[in-house]
PyMOL Python script that loads the backbone (N, CA, C, O; Angstrom):
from pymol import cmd

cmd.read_pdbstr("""\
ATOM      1  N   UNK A   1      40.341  86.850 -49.438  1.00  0.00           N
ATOM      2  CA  UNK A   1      40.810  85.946 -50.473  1.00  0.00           C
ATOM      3  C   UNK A   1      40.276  84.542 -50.245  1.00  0.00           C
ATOM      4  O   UNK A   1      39.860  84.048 -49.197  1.00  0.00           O
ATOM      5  N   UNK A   2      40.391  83.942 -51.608  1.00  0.00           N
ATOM      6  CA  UNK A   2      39.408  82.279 -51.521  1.00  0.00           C
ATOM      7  C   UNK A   2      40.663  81.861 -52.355  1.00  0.00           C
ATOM      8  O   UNK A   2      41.477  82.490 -53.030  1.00  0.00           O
ATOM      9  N   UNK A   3      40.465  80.370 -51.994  1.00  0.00           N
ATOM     10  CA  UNK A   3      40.824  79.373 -52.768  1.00  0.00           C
ATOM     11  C   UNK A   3      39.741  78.362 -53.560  1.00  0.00           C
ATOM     12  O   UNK A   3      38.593  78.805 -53.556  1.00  0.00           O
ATOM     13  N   UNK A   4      39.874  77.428 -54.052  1.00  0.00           N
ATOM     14  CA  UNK A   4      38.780  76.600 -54.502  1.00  0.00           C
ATOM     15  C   UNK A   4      39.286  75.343 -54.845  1.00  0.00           C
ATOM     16  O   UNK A   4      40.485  75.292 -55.121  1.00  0.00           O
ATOM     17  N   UNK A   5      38.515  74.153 -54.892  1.00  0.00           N
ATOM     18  CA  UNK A   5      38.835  72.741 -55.429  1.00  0.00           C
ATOM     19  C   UNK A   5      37.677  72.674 -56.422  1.00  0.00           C
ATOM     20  O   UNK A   5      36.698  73.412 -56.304  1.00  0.00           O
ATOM     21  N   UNK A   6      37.800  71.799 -57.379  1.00  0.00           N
ATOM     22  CA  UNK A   6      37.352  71.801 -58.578  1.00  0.00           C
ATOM     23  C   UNK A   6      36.786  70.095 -58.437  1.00  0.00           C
ATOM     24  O   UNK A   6      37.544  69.485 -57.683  1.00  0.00           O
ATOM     25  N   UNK A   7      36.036  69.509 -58.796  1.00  0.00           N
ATOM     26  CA  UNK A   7      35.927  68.223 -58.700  1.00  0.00           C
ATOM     27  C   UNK A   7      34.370  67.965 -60.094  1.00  0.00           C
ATOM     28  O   UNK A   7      33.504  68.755 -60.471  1.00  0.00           O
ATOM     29  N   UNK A   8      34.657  66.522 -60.472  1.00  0.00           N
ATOM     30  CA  UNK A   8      34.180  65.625 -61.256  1.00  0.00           C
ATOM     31  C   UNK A   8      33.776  64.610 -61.260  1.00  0.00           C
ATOM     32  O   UNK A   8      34.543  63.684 -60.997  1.00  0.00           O
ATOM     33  N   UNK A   9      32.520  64.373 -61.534  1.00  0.00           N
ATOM     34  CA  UNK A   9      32.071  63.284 -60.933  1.00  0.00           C
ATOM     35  C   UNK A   9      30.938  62.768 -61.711  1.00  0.00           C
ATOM     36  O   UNK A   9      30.201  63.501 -62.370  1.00  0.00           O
ATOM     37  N   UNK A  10      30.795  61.314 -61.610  1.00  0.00           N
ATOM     38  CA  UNK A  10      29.507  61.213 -62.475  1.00  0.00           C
ATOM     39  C   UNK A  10      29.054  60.726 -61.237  1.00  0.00           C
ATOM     40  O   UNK A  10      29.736  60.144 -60.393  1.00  0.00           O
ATOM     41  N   UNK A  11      27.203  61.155 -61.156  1.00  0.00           N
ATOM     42  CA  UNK A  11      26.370  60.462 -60.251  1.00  0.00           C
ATOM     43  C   UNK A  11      26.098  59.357 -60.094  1.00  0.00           C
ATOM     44  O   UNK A  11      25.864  58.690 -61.102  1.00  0.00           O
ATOM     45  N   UNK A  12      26.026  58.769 -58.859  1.00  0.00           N
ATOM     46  CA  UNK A  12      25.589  57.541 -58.665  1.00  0.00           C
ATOM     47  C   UNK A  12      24.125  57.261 -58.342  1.00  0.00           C
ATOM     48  O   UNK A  12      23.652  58.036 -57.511  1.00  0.00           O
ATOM     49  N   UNK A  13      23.317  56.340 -58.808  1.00  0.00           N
ATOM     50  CA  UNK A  13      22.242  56.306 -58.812  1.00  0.00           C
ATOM     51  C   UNK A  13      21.896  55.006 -57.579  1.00  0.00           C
ATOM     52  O   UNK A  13      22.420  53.983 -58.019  1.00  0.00           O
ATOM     53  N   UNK A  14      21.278  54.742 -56.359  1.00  0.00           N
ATOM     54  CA  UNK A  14      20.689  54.337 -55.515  1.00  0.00           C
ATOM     55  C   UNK A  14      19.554  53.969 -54.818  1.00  0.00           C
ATOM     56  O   UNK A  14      18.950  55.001 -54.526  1.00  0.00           O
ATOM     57  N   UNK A  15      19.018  53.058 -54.442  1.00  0.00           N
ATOM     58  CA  UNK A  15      18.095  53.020 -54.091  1.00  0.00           C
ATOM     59  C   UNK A  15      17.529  53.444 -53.155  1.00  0.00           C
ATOM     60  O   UNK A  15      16.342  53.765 -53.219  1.00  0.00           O
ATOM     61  N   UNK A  16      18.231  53.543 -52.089  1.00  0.00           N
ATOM     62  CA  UNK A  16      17.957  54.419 -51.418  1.00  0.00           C
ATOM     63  C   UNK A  16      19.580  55.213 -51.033  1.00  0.00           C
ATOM     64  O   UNK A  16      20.590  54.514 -51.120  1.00  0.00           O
ATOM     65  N   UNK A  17      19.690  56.611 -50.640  1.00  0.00           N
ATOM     66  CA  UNK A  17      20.761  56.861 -50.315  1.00  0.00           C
ATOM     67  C   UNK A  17      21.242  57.359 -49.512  1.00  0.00           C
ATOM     68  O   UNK A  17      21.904  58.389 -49.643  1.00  0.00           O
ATOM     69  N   UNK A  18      20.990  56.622 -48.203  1.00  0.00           N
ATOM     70  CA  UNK A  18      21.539  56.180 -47.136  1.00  0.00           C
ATOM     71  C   UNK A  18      22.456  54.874 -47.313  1.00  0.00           C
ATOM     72  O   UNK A  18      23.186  54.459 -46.412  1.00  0.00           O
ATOM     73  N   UNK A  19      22.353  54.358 -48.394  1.00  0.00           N
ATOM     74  CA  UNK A  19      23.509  53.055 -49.150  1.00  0.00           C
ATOM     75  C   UNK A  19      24.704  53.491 -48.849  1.00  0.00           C
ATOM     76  O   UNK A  19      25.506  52.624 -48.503  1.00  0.00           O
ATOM     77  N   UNK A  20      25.097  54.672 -48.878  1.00  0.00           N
ATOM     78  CA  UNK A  20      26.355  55.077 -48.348  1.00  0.00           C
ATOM     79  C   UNK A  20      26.297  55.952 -47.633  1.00  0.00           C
ATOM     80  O   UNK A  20      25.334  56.709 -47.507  1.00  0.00           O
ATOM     81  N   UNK A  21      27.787  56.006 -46.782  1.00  0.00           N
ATOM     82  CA  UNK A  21      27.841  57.104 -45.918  1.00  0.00           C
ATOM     83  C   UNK A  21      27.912  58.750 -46.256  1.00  0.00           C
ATOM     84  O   UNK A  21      28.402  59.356 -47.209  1.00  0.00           O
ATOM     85  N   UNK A  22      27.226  59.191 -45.083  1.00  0.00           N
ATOM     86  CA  UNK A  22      27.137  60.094 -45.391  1.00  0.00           C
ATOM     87  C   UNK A  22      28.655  61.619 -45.613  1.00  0.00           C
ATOM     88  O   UNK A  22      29.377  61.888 -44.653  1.00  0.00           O
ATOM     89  N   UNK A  23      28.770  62.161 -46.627  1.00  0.00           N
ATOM     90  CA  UNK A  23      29.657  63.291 -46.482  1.00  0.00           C
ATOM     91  C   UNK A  23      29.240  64.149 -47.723  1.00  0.00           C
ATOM     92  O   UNK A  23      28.377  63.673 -48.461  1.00  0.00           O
ATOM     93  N   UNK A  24      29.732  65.271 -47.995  1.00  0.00           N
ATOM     94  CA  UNK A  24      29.116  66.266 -48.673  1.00  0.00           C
ATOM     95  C   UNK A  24      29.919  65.554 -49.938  1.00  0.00           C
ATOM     96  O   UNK A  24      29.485  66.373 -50.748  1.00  0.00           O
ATOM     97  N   UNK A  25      30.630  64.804 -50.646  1.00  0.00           N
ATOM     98  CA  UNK A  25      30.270  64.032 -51.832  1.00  0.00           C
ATOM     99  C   UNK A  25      28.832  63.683 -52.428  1.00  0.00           C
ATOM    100  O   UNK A  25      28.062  64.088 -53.299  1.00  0.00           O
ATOM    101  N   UNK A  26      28.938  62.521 -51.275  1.00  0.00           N
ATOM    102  CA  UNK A  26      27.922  61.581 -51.664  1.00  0.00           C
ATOM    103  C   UNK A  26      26.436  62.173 -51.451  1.00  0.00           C
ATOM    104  O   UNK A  26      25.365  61.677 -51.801  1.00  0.00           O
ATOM    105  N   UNK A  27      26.643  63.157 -50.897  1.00  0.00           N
ATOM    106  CA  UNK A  27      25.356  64.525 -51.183  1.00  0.00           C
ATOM    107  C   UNK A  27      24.944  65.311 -52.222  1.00  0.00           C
ATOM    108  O   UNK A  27      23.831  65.813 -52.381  1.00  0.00           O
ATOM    109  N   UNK A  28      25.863  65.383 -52.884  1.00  0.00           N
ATOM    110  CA  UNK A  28      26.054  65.909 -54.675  1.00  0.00           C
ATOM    111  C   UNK A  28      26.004  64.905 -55.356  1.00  0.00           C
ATOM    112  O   UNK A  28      25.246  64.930 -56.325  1.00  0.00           O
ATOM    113  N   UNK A  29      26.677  63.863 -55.120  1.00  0.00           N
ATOM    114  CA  UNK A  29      26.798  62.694 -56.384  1.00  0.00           C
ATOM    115  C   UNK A  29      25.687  61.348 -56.317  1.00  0.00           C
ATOM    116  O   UNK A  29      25.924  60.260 -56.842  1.00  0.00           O
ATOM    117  N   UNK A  30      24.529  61.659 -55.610  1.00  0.00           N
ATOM    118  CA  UNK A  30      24.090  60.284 -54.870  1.00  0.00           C
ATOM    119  C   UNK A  30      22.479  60.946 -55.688  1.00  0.00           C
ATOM    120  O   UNK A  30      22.138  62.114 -55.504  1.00  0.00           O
ATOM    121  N   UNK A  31      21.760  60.105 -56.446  1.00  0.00           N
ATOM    122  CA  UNK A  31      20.205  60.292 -56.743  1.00  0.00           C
ATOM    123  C   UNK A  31      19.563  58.897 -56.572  1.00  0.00           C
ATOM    124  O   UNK A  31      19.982  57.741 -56.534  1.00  0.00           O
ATOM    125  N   UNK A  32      18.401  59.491 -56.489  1.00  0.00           N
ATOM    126  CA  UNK A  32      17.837  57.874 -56.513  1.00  0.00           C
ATOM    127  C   UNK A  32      17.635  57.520 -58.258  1.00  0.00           C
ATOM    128  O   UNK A  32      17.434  58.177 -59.280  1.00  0.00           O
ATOM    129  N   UNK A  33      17.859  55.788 -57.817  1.00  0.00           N
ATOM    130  CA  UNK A  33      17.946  55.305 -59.182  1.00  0.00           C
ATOM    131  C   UNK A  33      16.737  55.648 -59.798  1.00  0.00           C
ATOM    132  O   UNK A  33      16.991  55.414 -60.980  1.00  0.00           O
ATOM    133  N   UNK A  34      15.490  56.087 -59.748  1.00  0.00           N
ATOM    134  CA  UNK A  34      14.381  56.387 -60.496  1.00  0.00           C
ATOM    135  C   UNK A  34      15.112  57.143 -61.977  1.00  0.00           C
ATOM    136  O   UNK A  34      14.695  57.050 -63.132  1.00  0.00           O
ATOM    137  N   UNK A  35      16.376  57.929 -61.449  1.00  0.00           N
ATOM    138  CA  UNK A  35      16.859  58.790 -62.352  1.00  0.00           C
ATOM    139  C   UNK A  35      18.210  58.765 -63.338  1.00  0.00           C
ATOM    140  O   UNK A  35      18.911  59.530 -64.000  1.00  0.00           O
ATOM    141  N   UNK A  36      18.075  57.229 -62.944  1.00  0.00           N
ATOM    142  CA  UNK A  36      19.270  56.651 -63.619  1.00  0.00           C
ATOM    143  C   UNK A  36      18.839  56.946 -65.125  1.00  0.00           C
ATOM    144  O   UNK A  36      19.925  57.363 -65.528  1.00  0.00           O
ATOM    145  N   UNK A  37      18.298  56.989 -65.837  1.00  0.00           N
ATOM    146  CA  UNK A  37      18.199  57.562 -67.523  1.00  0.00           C
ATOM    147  C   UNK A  37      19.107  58.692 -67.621  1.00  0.00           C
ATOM    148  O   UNK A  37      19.674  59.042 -68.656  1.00  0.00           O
ATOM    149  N   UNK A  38      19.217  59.270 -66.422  1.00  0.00           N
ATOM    150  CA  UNK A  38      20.205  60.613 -66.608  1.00  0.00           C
ATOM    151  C   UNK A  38      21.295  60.568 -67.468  1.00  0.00           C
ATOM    152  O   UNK A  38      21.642  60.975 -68.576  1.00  0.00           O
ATOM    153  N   UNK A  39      21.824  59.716 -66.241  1.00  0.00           N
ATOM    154  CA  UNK A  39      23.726  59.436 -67.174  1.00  0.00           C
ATOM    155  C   UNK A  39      24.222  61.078 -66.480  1.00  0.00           C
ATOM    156  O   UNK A  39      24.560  61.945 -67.287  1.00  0.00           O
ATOM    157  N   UNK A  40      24.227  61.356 -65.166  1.00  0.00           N
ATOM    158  CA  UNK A  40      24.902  62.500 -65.217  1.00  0.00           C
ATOM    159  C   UNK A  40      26.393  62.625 -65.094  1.00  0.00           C
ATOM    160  O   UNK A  40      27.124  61.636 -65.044  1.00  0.00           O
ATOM    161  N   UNK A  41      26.751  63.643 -65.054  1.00  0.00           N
ATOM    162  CA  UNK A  41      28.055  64.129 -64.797  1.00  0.00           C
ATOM    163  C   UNK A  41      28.179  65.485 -64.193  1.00  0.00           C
ATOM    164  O   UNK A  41      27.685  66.538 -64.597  1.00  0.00           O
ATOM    165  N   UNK A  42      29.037  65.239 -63.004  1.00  0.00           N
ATOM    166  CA  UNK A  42      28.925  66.598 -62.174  1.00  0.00           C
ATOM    167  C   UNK A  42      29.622  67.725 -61.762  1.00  0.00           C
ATOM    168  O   UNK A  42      30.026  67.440 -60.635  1.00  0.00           O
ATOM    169  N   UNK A  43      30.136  69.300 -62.162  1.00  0.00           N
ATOM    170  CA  UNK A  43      31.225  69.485 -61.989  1.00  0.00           C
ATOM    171  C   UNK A  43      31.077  70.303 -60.541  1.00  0.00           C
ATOM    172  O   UNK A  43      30.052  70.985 -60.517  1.00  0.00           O
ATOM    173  N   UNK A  44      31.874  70.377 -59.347  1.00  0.00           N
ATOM    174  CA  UNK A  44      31.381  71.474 -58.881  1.00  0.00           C
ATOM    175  C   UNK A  44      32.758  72.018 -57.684  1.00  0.00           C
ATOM    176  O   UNK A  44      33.801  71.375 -57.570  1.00  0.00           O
ATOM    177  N   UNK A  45      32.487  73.162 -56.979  1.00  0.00           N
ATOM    178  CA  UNK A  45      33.167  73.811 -56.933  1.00  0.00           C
ATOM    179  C   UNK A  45      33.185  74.651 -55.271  1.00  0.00           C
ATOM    180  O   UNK A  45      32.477  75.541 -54.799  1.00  0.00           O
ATOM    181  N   UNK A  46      34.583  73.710 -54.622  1.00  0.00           N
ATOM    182  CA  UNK A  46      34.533  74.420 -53.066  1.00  0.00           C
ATOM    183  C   UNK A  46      35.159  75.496 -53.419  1.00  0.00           C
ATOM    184  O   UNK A  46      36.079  75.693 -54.214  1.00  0.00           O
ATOM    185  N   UNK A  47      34.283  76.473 -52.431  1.00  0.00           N
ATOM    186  CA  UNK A  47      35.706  77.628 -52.065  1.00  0.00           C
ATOM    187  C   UNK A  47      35.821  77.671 -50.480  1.00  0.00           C
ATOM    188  O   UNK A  47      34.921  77.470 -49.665  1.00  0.00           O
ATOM    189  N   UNK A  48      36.978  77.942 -50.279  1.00  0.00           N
ATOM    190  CA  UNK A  48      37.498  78.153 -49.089  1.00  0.00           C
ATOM    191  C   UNK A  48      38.229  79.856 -48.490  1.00  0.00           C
ATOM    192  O   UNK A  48      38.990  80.620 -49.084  1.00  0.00           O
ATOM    193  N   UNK A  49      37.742  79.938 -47.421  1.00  0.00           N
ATOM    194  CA  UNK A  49      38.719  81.496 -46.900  1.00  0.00           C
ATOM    195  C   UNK A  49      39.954  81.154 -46.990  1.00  0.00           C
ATOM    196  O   UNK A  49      40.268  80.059 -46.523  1.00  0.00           O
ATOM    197  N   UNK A  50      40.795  81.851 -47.504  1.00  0.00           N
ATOM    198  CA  UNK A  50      42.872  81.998 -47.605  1.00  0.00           C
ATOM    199  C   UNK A  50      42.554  82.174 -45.997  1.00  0.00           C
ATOM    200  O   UNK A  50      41.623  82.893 -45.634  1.00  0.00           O
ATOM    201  N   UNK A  51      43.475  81.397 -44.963  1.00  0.00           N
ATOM    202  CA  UNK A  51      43.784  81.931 -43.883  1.00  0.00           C
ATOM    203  C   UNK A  51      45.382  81.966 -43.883  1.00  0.00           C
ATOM    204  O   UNK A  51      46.224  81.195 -44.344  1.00  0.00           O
ATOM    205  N   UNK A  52      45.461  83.177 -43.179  1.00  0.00           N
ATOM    206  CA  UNK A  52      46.883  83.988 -43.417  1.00  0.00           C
ATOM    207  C   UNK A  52      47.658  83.968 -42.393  1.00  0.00           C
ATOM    208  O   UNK A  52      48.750  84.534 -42.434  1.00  0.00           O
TER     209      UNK A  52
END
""", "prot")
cmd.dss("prot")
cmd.show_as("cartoon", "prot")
cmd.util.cbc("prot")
cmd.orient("prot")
């Protein structure tokens, strides 16, 4: 069995992105600004093992 978190986010665009610290957010939500025309928005999706 899994669980999951659900999360939303619009990207942030950077110049370089090491601008912030590092964690598996700012690994999904972080582009370089070259790609700021985007305008994104991000949905995405942990799962985790049920421990019993």
């Amino acid at each position: 069995m899994y669980y999951e978190d659900i999360f939303l986010s619009r990207v942030k665009y950077t110049d370089f992105i090491k601008d912030e610290p590092e964690n598996r957010f700012n690994v999904i939500t972080t582009k370089n600004k070259f790609y700021e025309y985007e305008k994104e928005l991000r949905l995405f999706i942990f799962y985790y093992p049920k421990i019993e």
